[in-house]
N, C-alpha and C positions, 0 to 999 in steps of 0.2 A: 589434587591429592599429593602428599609430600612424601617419596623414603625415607625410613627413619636411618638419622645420622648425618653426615656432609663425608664430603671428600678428606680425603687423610692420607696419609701412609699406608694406610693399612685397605683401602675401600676409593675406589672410582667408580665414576659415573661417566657413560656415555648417549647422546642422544639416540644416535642412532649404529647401526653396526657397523665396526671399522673392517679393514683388510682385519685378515688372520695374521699377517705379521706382526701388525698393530697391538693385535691383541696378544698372541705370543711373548713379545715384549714387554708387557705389563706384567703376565702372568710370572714372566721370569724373574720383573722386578720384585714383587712380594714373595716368591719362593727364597731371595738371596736377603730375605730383611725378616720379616715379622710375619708373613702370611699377609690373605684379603680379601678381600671382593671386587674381582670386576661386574658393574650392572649396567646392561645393555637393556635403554630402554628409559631412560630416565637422566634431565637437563641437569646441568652443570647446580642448578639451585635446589636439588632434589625433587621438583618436578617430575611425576608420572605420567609420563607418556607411553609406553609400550610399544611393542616390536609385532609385526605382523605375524598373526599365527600360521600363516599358509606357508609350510616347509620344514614349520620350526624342531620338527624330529631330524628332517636331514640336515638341518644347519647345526643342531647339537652333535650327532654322530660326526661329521666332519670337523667339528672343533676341538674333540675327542681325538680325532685323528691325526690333526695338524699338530696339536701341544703333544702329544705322544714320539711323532716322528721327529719334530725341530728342534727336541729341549736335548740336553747333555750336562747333565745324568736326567734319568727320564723323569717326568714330573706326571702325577696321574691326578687328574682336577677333578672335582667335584661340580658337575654341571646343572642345574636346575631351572625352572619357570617357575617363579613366582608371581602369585594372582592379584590384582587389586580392583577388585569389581569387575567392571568390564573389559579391564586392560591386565594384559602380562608382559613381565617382565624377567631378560637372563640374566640369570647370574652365575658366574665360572667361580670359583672358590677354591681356596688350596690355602694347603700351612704354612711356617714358617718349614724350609728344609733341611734337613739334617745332612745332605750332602752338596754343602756349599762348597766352593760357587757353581753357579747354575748358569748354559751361559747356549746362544743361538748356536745350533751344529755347525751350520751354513757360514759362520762370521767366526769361529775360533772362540777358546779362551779368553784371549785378548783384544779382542775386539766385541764379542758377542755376547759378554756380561752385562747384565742390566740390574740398577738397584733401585727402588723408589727413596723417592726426597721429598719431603711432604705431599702433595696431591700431584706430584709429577711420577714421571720415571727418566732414566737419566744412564748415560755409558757408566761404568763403573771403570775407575783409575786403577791403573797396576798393585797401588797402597790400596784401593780397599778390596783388590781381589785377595791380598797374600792377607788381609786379616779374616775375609771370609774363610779362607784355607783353616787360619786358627779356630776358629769357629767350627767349626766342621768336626775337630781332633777334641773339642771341647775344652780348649784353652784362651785366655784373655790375652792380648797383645803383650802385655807388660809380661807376661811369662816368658817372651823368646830369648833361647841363649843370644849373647853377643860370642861369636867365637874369636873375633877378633881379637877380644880384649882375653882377662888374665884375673884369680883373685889379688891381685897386684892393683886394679884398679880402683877396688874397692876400698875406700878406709873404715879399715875396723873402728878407729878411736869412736868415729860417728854413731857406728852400730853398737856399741858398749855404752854412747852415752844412751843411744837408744831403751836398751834394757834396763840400766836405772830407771829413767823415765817410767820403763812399766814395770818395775818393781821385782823383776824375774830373779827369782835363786838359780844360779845357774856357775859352771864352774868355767875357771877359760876354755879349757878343752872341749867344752862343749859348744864355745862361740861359731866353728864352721858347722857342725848339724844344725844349730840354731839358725842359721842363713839360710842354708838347704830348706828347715823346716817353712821359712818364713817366703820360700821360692825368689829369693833373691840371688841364688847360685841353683848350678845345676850338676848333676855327676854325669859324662858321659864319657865313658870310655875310660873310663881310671883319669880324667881330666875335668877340672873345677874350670867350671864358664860362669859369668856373671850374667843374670839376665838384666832383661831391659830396664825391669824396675826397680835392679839391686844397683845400677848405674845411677840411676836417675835419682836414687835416695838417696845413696851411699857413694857416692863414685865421685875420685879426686877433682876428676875433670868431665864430668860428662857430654860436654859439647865436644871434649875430641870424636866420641864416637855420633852423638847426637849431634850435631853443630847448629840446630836450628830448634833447639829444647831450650827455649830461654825465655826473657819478656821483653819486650821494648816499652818502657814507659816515655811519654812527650806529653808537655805541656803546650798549647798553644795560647797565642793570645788569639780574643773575639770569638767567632762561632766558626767559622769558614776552614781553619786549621792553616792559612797560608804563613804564619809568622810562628817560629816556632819560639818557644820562651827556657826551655829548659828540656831535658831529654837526659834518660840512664838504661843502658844494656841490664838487666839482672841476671847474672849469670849463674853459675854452681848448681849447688843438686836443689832438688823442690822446696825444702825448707827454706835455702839463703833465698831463693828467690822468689817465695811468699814471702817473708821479711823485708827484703827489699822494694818490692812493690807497694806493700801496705806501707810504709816506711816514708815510700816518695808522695803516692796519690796524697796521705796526712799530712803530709809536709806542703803543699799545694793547694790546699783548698782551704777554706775561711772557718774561724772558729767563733761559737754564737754563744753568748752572755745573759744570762738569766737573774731578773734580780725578783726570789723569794723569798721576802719577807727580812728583807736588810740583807740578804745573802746572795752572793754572787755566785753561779754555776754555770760552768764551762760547757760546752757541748759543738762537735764537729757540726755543719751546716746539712750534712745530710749523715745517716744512722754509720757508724763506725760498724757495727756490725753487721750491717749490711754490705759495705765495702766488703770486706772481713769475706763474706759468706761465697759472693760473686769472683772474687779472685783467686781464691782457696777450689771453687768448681771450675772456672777455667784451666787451671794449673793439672788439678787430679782429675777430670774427665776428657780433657781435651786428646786430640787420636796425634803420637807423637809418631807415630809412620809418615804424618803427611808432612810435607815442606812448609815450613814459614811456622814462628814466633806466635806465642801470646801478642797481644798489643793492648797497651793502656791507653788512651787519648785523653787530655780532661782538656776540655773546653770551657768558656764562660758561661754554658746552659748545661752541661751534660757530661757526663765523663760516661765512655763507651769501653769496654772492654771484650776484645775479640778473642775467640779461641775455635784453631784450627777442628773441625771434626764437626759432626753433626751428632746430634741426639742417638745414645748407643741404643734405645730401645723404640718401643712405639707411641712416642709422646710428642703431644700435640702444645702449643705455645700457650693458647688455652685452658692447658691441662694440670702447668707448672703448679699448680697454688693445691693439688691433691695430695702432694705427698707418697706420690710415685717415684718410684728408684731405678731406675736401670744403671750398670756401675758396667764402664767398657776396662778401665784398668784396675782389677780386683785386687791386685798385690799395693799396687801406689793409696789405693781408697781406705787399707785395711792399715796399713801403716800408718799412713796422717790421722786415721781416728785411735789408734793405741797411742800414737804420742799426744794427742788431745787436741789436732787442730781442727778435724772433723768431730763434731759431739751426737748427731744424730745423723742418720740415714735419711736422704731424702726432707733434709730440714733445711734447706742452702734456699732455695725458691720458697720456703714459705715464711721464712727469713724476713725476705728482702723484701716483699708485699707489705708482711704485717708490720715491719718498723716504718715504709713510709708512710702507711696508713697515720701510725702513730707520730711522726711530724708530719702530717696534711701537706705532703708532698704530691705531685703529680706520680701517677704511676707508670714504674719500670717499663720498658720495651723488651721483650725477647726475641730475636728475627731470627731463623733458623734461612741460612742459602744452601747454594752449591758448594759442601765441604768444610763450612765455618758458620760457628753461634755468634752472634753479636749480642750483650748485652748492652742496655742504656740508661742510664742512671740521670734523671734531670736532675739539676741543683736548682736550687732557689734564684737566682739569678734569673731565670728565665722569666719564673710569674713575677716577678716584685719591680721591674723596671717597663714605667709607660711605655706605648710606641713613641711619643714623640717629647722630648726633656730636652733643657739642656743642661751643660756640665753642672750649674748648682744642686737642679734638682737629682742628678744621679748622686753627688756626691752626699746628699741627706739622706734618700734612700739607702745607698749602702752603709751608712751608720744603723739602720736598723739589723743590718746582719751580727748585731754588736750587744743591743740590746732592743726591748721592746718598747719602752717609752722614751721619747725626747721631752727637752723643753727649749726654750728658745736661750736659753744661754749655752745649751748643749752646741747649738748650732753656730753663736758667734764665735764660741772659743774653735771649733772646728772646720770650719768655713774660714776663720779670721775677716767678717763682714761686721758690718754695723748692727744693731738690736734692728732697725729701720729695714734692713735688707732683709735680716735674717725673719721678720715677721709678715715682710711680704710674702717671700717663697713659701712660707710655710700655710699662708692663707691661699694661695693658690693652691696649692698642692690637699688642700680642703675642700676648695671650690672643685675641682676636679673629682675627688670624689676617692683619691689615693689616702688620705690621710683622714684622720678622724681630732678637732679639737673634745678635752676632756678637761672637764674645771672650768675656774677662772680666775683672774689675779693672778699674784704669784708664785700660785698653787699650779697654774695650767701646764700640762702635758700633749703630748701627740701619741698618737698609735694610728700603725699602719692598718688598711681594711684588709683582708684578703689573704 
């Protein structure tokens, strides 16, 4: 008999009963994230096994009492036995909590914070205790004043073009409320502070305060990454460096040639708007408290894009293609879609599925780790080339990233081989079962299988 559900963030499973510390620390993990379920009693594969009924009042009373005395701030769970025929099973329950962070009495603050990370639980870092903090006052990260900085950091021209953009009647003097309004400054104290995300949009220079709010895009030659081909810092506020990202990845990878019906069309090798969608969620969802860069990588099978943070809500990789929103920087999120670079909510992952569906591309990867998303984009390059070729036959192959049909004078003019050469390769490359002939005479053409 199976639990309903698997392991998540949100719900663990144990076989058997751990220490109380054990469990304490889980409990704390889903108090400082989304809430859960711990169920005691049941195999890592949702397998029902159950827990021994003899005691099981005083083992609930005592678990009651342990999560009671050891949490800081107190956590009050919701403890149960659940039946499944002849077997039961525990399970501890509690919400997401409103006075984050939650953290071992016995270990401190900073030491004794615990967060869940997909089906794990995990120490919580300094950066994600002071964003649970924000969370707690009921504010998003991008809200925090910078007090260092000055409205001197911000440039207005940016923000002016801004408002064209969205079309707002508005008079100058109204341009600092409007920032206020738009929580990209703050009034404290009879003194204008720019917050995070009035920096990060607006801000002349924002890696003086940021200095790790950027992208590293690199090209590698091969699959391995050891020979680098090309590489660009993208700096300035999130639009220059959406632009410049999109800018270099298109500039790098191969453009595919379409001949319908005597007409030629152009098309990047995998969906442009999918790039587009995936780098655009890097940049506005990623957690800019933590250290280190965006990263682009494009490879000869895949172009990866990393970004710092984990999933702000309770989403499973799984899950991506629902149309589930959780938004950790509300001001940076709200801004990119008034100036049009976001168009829907929760559209960026169902995006990127449904265009490569429509080029019969292999499907995207999403890894969620410790502190960072990896996206994984294959390119065509991966399926289109045998395991074992040599340079002739690669070099036919990749003329198909060009167009769909060859013919065999396709092949001597760009080979520079004889008709003789070029009609062996191409028969082999038949016999194998990569190429398909079509016609005959000198009508015949090739198409790739697959």
């Amino acid at each position: 008999m199976k639990y309903s559900g698997y392991e998540s963030v949100s719900l663990e499973f144990k076989e058997k009963i751990p220490n109380k510390n054990q469990i304490v620390k889980t409990i704390i993990g889903f108090c400082n994230r989304f809430g859960g379920k711990l169920v005691l009693g049941v195999r890592d594969d949702g397998e029902v096994l159950g827990v021994p009924e003899t005691g099981i009042e005083a083992l609930i009373d005592s678990l009651h009492e342990s999560i009671f005395k050891s949490c800081t701030p107190t956590i009050l769970p919701s403890i149960y036995l659940q039946r499944f025929e002849e077997k039961i099973v525990l399970v501890i329950e509690v919400s997401s909590g409103v006075n984050k962070p939650y953290f071992l009495t016995t270990e401190g603050l900073s030491h004794g914070a615990y967060i869940r990370l997909g089906s794990v639980t995990i120490s919580a870092t300094p950066e994600v205790i002071d964003e649970l903090k924000w969370q707690a006052k009921g504010f998003s990260a991008d809200e925090t004043p910078v007090y260092g900085a000055s409205l001197a950091d911000v440039d207005e021209k940016q923000f002016l073009e801004f408002l064209q953009v969205r079309r707002l009647a508005y008079r100058i003097e109204d341009q600092k409320n409007l920032m206020t309004h738009y929580k990209l400054t703050i009034d404290e104290h009879g003194r204008i502070y720019p917050t995070m995300a009035g920096l990060l949009l607006f801000g002349h220079e924002p890696q003086r305060y940021f200095p790790e709010a950027f992208v590293i895009c690199s090209h590698f030659k091969g699959k391995s990454g050891r020979e680098v081909m090309a590489t660009r810092d993208c700096s300035g506020n999130l639009f220059q460096q959406t632009e410049e990202s999109l800018s270099f990845i298109l500039s790098r990878i191969n453009r595919i040639f379409d001949i319908k019906k005597a007409k030629r069309e152009e098309r990047f090798e995998i969906p442009q708007i999918a790039i587009r969608e995936i780098v655009i969620n890097a940049i506005v969802h990623r957690d800019y408290r933590l250290p280190g860069p965006v990263k682009i990588a494009i490879y000869d099978d895949r172009i990866e894009i990393f970004s710092p943070g984990n999933f702000p809500g309770p989403l499973q990789v799984d899950q991506l293609e629902m149309g589930i929103t959780y938004i950790r920087n509300t001001i940076i999120c709200k801004i990119f879609r008034e100036a049009g670079y976001v168009e829907k909510l929760g559209s960026g992952f169902l995006t990127l599925f449904d265009t490569y569906r429509q080029y019969h591309l292999p499907r995207p990867h999403v890894v969620e780790n410790a502190g960072f998303i990896k996206c994984i984009l294959p390119r065509p390059q991966a399926q289109s080339k045998p395991e074992k070729t040599d340079s002739q036959h690669d070099k036919i192959l990749r003329l198909f990233y060009m167009t769909d049909q060859l013919k065999t004078q396709d092949v001597i003019k760009q080979l520079a081989v004889s008709r003789q050469t070029a009609s062996r390769i191409l028969s082999a490359l038949v016999e194998k079962g990569i190429l398909k002939r079509v016609g005959s005479g000198p009508s015949t053409y090739y198409i790739k299988i697959g």
